[in-house]
C-alpha positions in Angstrom: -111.8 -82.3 30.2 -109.5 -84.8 30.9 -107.4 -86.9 28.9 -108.7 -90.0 29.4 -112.5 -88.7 28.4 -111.4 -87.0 25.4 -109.7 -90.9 24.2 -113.1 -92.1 25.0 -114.8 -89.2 23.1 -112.5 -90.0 20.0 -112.5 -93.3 19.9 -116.4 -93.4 20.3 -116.9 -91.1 17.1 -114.9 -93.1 14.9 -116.6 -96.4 16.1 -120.1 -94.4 15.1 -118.4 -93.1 12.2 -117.6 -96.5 10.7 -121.0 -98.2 11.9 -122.1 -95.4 9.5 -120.3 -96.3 6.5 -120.6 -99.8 6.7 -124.1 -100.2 7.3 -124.8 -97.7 4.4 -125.0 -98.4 0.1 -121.9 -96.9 -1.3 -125.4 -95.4 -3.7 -127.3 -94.1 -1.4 -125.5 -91.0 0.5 -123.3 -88.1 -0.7 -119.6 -88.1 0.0 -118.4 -86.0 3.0 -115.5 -85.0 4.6 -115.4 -82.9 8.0 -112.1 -81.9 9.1 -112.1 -80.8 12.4 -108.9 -79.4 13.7 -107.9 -77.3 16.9 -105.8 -73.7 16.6 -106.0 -73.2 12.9 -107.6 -69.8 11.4 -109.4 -70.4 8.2 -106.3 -68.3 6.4 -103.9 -70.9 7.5 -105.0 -73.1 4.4 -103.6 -72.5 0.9 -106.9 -72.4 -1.0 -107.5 -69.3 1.3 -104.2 -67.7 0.4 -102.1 -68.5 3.2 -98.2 -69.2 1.8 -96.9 -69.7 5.2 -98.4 -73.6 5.4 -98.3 -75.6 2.5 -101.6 -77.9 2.2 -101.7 -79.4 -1.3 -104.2 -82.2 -0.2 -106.8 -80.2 1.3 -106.2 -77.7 -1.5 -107.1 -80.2 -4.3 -110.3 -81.2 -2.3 -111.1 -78.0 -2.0 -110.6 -76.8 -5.7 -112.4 -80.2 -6.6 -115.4 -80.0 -4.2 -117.4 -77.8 -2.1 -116.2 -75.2 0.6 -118.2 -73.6 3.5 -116.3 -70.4 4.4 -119.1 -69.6 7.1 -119.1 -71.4 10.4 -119.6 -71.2 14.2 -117.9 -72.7 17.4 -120.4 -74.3 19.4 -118.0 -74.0 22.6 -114.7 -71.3 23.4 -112.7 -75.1 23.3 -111.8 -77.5 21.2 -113.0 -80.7 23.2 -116.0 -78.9 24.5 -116.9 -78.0 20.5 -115.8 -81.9 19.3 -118.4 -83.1 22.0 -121.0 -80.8 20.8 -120.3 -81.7 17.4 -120.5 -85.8 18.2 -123.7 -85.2 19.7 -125.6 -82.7 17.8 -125.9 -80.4 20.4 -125.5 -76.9 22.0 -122.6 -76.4 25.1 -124.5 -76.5 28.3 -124.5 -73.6 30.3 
């Protein structure tokens, strides 16, 4: 995928995104925060015991919120997976 679609890609989920928070109560839905990031293990986070990266932030959201430790890749790449995740779908075959 080139680098001109995955710009279009980005800037598309963040226009949905905020569409999203604006049209919504403050009231009426859950806070949630999906960090979605390429090449990093799940051990490379200090709340999982990694003491190579410090990650203070995402540690205190962690220690403060809720953590799903089970997940799957919807795609072998990153901007494949992003795509599926933006549209709520599988990876075509």
């Amino acid at each position: 995928m080139n680098k001109m679609i995955k710009e279009k890609l980005a800037l598309a989920f963040l226009v949905l995104a905020a569409f999203f928070v604006v049209s919504t109560p403050a009231w009426s839905q859950p806070n949630v925060i999906l960090i979605f990031i390429d090449d990093m293990g799940y051990k490379n986070v200090g709340y999982a015991g990694s003491d190579l990266c410090e990650t203070p932030n995402i540690d205190k959201l962690a220690n403060e919120g809720m953590v799903f430790t089970h997940a799957y890749a919807s795609a072998a790449n990153s901007a494949l997976s992003g795509a599926c995740m933006f549209l709520g779908r599988y990876a075509f075959s």
